[in-house]
C-alpha positions in Angstrom: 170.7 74.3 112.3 168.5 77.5 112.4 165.9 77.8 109.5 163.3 80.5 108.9 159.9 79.3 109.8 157.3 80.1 107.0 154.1 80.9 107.3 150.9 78.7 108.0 147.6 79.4 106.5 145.2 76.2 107.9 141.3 75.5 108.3 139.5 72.8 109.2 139.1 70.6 105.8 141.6 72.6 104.0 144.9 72.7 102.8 148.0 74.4 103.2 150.6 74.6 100.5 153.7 77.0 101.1 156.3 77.6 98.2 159.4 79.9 98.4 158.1 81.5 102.1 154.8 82.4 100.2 151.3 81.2 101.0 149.2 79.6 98.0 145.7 80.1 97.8 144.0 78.1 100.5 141.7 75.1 99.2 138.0 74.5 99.3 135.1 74.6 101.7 135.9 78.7 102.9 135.5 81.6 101.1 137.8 82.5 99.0 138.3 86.3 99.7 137.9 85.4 103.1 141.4 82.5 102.8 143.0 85.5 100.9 142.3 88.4 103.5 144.1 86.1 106.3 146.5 84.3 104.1 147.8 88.6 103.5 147.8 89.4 107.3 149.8 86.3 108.1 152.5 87.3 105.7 151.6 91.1 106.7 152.5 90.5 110.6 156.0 88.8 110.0 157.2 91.8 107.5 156.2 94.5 110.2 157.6 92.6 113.4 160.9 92.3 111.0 160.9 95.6 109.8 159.9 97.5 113.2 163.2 98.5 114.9 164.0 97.1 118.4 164.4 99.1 121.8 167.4 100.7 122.2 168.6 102.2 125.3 172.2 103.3 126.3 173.1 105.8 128.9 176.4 107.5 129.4 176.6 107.5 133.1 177.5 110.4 134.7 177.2 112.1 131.8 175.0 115.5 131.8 174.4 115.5 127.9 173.3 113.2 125.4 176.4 111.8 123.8 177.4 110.6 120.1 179.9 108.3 119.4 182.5 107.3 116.8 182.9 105.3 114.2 179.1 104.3 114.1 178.0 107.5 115.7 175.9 105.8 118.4 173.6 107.3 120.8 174.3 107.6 124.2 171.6 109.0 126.6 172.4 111.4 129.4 172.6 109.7 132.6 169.1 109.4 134.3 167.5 106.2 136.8 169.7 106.2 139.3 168.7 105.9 142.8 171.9 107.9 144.5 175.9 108.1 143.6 178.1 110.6 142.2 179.8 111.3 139.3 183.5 111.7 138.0 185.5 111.9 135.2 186.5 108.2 133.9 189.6 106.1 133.3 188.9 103.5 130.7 191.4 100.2 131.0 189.9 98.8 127.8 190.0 99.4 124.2 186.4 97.0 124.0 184.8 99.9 126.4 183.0 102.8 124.8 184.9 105.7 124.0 183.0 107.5 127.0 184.7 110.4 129.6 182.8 109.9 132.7 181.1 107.9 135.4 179.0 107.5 138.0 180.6 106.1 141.5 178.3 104.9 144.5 180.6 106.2 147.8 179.9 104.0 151.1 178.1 106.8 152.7 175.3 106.2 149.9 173.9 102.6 151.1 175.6 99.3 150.6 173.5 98.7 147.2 172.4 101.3 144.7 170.5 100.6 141.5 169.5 102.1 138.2 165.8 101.8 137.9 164.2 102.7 133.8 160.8 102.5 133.8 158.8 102.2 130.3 160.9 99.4 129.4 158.5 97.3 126.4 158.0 93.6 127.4 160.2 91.1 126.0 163.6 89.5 125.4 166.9 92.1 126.2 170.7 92.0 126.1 172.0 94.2 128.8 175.5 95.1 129.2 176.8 97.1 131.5 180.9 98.7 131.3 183.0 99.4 134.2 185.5 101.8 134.8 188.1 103.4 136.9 188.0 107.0 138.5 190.3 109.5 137.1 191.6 111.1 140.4 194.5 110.0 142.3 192.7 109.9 145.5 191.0 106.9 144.2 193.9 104.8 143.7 192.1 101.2 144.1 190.1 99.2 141.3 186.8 98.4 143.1 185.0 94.8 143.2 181.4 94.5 144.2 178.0 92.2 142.8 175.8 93.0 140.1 172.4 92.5 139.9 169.6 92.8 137.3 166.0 92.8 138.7 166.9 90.7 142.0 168.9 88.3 140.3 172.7 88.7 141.0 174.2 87.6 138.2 178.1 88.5 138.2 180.8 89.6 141.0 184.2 91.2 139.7 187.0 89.8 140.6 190.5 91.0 141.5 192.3 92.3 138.2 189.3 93.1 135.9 190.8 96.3 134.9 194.0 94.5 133.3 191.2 91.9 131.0 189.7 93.2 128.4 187.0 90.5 129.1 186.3 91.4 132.3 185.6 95.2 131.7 182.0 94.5 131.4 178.9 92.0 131.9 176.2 91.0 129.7 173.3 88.6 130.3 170.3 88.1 128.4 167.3 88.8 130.2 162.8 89.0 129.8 161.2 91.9 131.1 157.9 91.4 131.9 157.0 94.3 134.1 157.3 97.2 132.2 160.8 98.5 134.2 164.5 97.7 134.3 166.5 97.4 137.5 170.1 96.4 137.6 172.0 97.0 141.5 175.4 97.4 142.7 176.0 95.8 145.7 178.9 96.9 147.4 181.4 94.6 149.1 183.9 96.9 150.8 186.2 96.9 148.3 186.1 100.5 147.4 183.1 102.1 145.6 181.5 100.4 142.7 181.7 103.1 139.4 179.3 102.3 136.3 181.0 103.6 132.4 177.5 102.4 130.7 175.0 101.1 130.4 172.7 98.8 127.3 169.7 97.6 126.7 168.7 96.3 123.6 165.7 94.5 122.8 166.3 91.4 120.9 164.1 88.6 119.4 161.9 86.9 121.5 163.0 83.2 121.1 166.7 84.2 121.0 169.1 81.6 122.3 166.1 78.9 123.2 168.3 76.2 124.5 166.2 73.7 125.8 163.0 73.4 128.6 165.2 75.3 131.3 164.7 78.4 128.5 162.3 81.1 129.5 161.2 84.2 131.7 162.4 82.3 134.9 166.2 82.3 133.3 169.1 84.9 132.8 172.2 83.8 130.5 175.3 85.2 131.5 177.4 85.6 128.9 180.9 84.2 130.2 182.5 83.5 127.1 182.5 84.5 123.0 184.9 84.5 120.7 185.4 84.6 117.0 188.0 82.1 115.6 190.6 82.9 112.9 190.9 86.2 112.1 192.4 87.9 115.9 190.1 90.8 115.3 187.8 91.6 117.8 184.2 93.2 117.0 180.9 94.6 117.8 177.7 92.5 115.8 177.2 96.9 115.0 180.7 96.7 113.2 179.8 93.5 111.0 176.8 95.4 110.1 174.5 92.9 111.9 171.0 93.1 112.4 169.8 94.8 115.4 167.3 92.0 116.7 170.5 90.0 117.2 171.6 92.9 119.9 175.0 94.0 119.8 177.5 91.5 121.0 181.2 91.8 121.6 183.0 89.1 119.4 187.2 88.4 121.1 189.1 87.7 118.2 191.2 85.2 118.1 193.7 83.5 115.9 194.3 80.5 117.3 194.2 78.1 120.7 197.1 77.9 122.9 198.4 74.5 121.5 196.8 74.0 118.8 195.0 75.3 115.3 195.6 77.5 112.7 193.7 80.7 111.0 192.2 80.6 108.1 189.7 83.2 106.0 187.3 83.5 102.7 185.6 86.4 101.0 182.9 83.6 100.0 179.2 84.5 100.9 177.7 82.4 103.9 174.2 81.2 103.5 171.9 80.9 106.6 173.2 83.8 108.6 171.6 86.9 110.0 168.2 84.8 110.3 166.1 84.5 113.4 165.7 84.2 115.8 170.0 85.0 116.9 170.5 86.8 113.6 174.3 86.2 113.8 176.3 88.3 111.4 177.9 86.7 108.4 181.5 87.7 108.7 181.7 85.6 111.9 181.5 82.3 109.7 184.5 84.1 107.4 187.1 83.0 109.4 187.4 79.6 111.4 190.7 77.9 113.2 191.6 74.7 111.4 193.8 71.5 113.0 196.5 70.5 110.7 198.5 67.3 110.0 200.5 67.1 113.1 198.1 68.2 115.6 194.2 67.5 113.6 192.8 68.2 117.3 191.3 71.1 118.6 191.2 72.0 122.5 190.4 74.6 124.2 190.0 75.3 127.8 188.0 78.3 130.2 187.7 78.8 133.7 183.9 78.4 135.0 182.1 78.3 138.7 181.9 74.4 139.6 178.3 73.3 140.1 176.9 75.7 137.5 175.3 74.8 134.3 176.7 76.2 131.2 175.1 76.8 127.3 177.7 76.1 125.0 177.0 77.4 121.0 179.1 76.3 118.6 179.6 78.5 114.9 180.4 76.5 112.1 180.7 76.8 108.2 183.0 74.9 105.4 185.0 77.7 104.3 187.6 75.4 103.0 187.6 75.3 99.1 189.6 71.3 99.6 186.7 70.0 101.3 184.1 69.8 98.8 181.9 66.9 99.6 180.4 64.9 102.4 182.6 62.6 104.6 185.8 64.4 104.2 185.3 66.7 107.4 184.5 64.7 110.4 184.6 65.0 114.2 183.1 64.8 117.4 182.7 67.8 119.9 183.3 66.9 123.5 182.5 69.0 126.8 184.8 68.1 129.7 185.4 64.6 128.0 181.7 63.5 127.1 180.9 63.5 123.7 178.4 66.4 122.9 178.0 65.3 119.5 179.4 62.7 117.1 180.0 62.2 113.8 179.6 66.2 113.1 179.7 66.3 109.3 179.1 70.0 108.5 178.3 69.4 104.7 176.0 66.8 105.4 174.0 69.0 107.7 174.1 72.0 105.8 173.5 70.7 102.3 176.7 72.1 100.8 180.1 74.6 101.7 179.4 77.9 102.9 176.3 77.8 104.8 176.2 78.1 108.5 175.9 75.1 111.1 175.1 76.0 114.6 175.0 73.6 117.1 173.9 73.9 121.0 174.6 71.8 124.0 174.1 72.4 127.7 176.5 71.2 131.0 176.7 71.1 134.4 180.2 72.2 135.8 181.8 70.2 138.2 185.1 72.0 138.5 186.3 75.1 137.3 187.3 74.3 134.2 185.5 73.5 131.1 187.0 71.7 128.4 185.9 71.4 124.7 187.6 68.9 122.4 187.2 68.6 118.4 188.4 65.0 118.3 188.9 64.2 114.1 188.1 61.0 113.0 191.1 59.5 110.9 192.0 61.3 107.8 190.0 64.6 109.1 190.7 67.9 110.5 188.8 69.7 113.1 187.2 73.3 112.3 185.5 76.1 114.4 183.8 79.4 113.5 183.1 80.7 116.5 182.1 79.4 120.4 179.4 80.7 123.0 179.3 80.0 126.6 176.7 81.3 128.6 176.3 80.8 132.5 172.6 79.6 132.9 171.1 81.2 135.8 167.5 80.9 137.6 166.2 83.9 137.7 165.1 84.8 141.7 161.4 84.9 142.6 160.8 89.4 143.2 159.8 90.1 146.6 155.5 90.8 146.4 154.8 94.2 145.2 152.5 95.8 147.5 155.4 95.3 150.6 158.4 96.5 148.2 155.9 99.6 148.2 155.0 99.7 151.8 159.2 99.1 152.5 159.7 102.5 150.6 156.7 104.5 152.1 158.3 102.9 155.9 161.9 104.5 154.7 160.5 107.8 153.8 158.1 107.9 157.2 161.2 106.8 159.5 163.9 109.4 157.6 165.9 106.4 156.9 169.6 107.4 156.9 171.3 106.8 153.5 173.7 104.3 154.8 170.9 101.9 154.4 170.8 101.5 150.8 166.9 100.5 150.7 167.0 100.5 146.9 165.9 98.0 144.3 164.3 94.4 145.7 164.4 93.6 149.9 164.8 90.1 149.8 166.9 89.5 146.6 169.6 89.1 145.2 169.6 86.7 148.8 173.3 87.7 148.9 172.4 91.2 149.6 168.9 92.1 151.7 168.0 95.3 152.7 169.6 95.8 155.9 167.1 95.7 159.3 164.5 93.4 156.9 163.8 90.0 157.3 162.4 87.9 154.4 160.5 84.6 154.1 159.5 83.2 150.9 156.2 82.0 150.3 155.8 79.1 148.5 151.8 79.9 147.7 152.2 82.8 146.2 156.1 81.9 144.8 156.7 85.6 146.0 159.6 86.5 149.1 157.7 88.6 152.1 158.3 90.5 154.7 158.6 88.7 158.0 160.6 91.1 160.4 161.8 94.6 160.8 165.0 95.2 163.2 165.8 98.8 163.0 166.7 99.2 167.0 169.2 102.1 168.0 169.5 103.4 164.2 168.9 107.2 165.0 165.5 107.4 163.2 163.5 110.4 163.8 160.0 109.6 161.9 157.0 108.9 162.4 155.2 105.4 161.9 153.0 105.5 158.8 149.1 103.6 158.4 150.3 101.6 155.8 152.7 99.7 157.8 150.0 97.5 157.9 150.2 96.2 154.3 153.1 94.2 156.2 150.6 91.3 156.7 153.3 88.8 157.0 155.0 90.6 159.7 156.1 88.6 162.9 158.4 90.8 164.7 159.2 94.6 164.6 161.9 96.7 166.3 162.0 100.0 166.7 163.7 101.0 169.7 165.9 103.2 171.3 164.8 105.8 168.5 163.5 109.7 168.7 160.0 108.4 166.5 157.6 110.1 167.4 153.4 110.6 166.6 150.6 107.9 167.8 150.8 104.4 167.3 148.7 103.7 164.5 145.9 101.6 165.2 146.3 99.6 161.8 149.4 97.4 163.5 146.1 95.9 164.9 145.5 94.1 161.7 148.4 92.2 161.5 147.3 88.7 162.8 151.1 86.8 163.0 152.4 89.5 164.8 154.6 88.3 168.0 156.8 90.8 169.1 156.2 94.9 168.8 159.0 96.9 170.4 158.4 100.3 170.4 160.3 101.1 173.5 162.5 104.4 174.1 160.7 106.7 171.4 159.0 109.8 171.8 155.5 108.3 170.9 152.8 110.0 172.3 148.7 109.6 172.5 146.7 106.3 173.4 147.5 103.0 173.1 145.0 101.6 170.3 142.3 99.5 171.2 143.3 97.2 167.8 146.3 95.9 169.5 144.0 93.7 171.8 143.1 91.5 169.1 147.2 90.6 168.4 146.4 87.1 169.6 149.8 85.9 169.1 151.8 89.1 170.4 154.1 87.6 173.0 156.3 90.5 173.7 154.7 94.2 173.8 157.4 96.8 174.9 156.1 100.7 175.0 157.7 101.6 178.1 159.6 105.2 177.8 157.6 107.0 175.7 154.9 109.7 176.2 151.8 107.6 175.9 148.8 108.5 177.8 145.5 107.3 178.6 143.4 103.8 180.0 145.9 101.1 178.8 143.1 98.2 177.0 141.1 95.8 179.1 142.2 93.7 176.5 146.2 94.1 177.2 146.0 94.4 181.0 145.2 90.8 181.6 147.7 89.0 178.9 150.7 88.7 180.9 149.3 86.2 182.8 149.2 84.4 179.9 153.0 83.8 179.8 153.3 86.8 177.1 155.7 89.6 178.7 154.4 93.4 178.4 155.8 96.8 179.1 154.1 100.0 180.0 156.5 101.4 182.3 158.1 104.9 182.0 154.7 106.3 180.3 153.5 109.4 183.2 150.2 109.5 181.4 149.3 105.6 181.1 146.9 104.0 183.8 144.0 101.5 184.6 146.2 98.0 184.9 148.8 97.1 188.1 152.0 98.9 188.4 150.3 102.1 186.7 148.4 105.1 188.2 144.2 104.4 188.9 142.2 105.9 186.2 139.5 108.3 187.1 135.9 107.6 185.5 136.1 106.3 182.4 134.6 108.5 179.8 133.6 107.7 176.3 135.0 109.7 173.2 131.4 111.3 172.6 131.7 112.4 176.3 135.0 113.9 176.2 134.4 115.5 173.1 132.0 117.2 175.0 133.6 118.2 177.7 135.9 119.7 175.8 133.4 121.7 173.5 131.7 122.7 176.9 134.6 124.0 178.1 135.7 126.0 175.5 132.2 127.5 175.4 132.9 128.3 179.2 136.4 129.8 178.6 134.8 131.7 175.3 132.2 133.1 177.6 134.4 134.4 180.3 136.5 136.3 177.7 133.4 137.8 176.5 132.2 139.1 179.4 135.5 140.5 180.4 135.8 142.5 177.4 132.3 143.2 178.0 133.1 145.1 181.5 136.2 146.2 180.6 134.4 148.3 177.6 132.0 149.5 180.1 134.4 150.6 182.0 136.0 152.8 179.6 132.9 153.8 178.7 132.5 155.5 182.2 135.6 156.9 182.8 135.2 158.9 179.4 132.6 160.4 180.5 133.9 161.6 183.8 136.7 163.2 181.8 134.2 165.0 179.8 131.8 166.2 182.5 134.7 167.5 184.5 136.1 169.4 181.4 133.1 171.5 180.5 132.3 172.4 184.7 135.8 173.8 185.5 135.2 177.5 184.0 131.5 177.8 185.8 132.8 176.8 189.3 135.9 178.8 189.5 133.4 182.2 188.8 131.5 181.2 191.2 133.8 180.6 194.1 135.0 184.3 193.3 131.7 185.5 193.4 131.3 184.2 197.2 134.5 186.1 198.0 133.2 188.8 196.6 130.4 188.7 198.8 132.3 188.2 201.8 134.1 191.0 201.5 131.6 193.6 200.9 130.1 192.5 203.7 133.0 193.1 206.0 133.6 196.4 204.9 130.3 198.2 205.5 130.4 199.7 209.2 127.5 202.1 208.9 125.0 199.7 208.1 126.1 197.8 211.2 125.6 200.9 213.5 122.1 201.3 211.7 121.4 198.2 212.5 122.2 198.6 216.1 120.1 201.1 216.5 116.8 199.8 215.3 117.7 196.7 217.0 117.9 199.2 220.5 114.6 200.7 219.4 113.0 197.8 218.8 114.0 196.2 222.4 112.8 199.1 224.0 
């Protein structure tokens, strides 16, 4: 039976008094403003966590706006978180689903798991539900079955049919979130492509259905079964007005069991109901199915996974106005034969008609089928409220958060094709890793690591990032018969346990790193056919001959160990670094001095030109000049004959 806890007000050599969920004065030996003061903040506290609303979110999936819906005008969110998918207009094959018009579908070509991440989730206790529906469109003429997760932990796989039960048109578990986000990932099976209606999260009390010491942050419940007895109408905890710390559960109405029970109803108030820490609505303890004279039994039987363990609730409340005292009601409850509890008196335990009884018990399936019996005792006939059954799951360990982060830097750094679905947790649910990763659990740290990497012949045309490093737990990686290209980086020299690095048929180019000398337990070292050039390590050279195998091959600029080119001189980094600046400097000057010359000689030939312009006119008038000379000189005969003549005198 739930009861409201009151308050406590204690000190050491005091006393504590409570009357009517109200805290007295405290006694002697403290202050007494200072007993008051707390004795108002313990009462204070309760009323605020009480009054404060819970988390609400709901999303519309697919849908591009934010959505209100009839009769109780709820809000649904546009659809945001997801990691890929598409979306289409929706067939809905139930009348429990929302009254939504679209979806969102996750095709083949997207990854064989995609996920809804929401981030800014507040710690605590949640019941998530999540609707499924069909695609309105011909072409998509197939009702799709795959796995559902919620934060690693699978938790449900549909089965063939689900569209044609109204039960199986959705999945809620109750959940903790303790990190502040919300993932939930569907895993694809082949069997067409998983489409999401909806999806819930509602906060709800803290220490809601506590069913013993397997109750806690390491447990989901699955919530395989609930039904309200009698009245053969279904409804939402939101349509019986219910308190929203309770959540929002779907109650299946029904009127009675297959072979056996009848309905019966009061408008009587129920005391006890709507109290924490489940909160469950009033009207469910309105109507109950009753055994009668010829068959005072009740049975009623479920289908169940074998080897599972199962919380069973039981509702009930003496809503008959015949039974009015203790003794006259009596039964036992029985799960798959063993008696759950006996001698159930629902007067005697409740104190009078009316008031709610709930009881709790917990099995372990070993078939698939659960059975629970209301065996009478003579003269009595067996009554139930309501029943539910939850699947008790172990939550799985989360895969350590540093690699999930190094995982999703490596996908964007090797241009991961989509068909690999690297979305929500690596290692978990273990039914569905991340394809090409390898996973080890660690029982130290209770945390799932990263122990391999196979991504061989995949088409990847990246690069290798730095942080691949944070991979410490790395044994073996695979990336060949790729296009990667880039340098190696030198940080795959701090991973200690690492055995086998494949990097064959790449484009990777540069040095080999020093680091990877001090891989003490690589074994297997493949680099042939890349671009590498440059002194392979002392430290490498010599380690095949200690039965490790290593390949350099196929690499025209690698030298310095058998089967490769000789090196020249070795030369330190400083000294090449310098060579290099030298020769630049060289190849600087030359330029210079070319430009230099080639200035100069510009230089001169202008001033030819210019000298040769400004003497043209001169030396033309002075060639005709010299003509001019010439012929006068030629054309003067009597100064010739003069000249004979004194010559003749002169002789003589």
């Amino acid at each position: 039976m739930e009861r409201e806890r009151g308050g406590v007000c204690s000190w050491r050599g005091g006393e504590r008094r409570e009357a009517a969920g109200m805290l007295l004065p405290c006694a002697v030996r403290r202050p007494l403003l200072r007993c008051i003061i707390l004795s108002a903040i313990s009462l204070w506290i309760p009323a605020a966590a009480r009054n404060k609303e819970p988390y609400a979110m709901r999303i519309s999936c697919g849908a591009r706006d934010d959505i209100s819906t009839k009769p109780t005008n709820t809000l649904w969110y546009r659809d945001f978180g997801y990691t890929s998918g598409k979306f289409a207009n929706a067939t809905v094959p139930s009348f429990i689903e929302p009254p939504l018009k679209t979806l969102r579908y996750f095709p083949l070509s997207d990854g064989l798991q995609n996920c809804y991440k929401i981030n800014n989730v507040p710690r605590g206790h949640y019941q998530v539900r999540l609707f499924f529906a069909l695609i309105a469109d011909p072409s998509f003429d197939s009702e799709p079955t795959f796995d559902i997760s919620i934060d690693g932990t699978q938790i449900y796989s549909l089965k063939s049919g689900w569209s044609n039960i109204d039960e199986q048109s959705f999945v809620e578990a109750y959940v903790f979130v303790t990190d502040s986000s919300f993932t939930t990932c569907f895993h694809s099976t082949g069997h067409g492509d998983p489409s999401i209606l909806s999806i819930e999260i509602l906060q709800i009390d803290d220490n809601a259905y506590y069913f013993g010491p397997l109750w806690g942050k390491g447990t989901v419940l699955r919530t395989a079964k609930r039904m309200t007895c009698g009245s053969g109408k279904s409804a939402f905890d939101e349509d019986y007005g219910g308190n929203h710390w309770g959540g929002d559960r779907f109650w299946l109405g029904v009127s009675s069991f297959p072979d056996s029970g009848q309905p019966t109803s009061t408008e009587h108030n129920i005391s006890q109901t709507s109290i924490s820490p489940n909160f469950y609505p009033e009207n469910l303890y309105q109507s109950a199915i009753v055994g009668d004279d010829d068959q005072p039994d009740l049975s009623f039987q479920m289908e169940v996974d074998p080897n599972k363990k199962y919380s069973v609730w039981f509702h009930l409340s003496e809503i008959d106005s015949k039974i009015t005292g203790e003794g006259q009601r009596v039964f036992d409850i029985l799960l798959n034969g063993d008696i759950a509890f006996e001698n159930v008196d629902i007067i005697r335990k409740t104190g009078g008609s009316y008031a709610a009884l709930v009881l709790n018990s917990t099995i372990e399936a070993s078939g698939r089928t659960l059975t629970i019996t209301f065996r009478t005792k003579p003269g009595s006939h067996a009554i139930i409220n309501a029943i539910e059954v939850f699947e008790v799951i172990v939550a799985e360990s989360r895969t350590l958060a540093k690699e999930v982060k190094a995982l999703q830097n490596l996908k964007t750094s090797l241009g991961l094709p989509r068909r690999f679905g690297w979305n929500g947790d690596p290692c978990v649910p273990q039914q569905h890793p991340w394809s090409g990763v390898d996973c080890h659990f660690d029982r130290k740290i209770v945390k799932w690591v990263i122990d391999g990497l196979g991504l061989d012949n995949q088409g990847l045309k990246g690069f290798l990032p730095n942080d691949i490093a944070k991979l410490q737990h790395l044994q073996s990686i695979n990336f060949s018969d790729n296009s990667l290209y880039g340098g190696i980086p030198s940080s795959l020299g701090t991973i200690a346990g690492l055995q086998i690095l494949d990097l064959s048929y790449n484009q990777l180019n540069g040095s080999i790193p020093q680091s990877l000398g001090r891989l003490m337990k690589l074994q297997i070292l493949n680099l042939n056919g890349n671009l590498l050039s440059g002194r392979v390590p002392a430290n490498l050279g010599g380690r095949p001959l200690h039965r490790a195998s290593f390949n350099f091959t196929g690499n025209a600029g690698l030298c310095g160990i058998p089967g490769l080119p000789t090196c020249g001189p070795h030369l330190s980094v400083a000294v090449k670094i310098g060579i290099a600046f030298g020769a630049l400097f060289a190849l600087l000057l030359v330029v210079l001095c070319v430009l230099i010359w080639w200035k100069r000689r510009e230089n001169i030939l202008r001033a030819r030109k210019i000298a040769a312009a400004r003497e043209a006119p001169y030396a033309k008038a002075r060639t005709q000049f010299g003509r001019d000379v010439q012929m006068t000189k030629h054309y003067r005969p009597h100064e010739a004959r003069n000249n004979a003549e004194s010559g003749s005198n002169l002789l003589s």
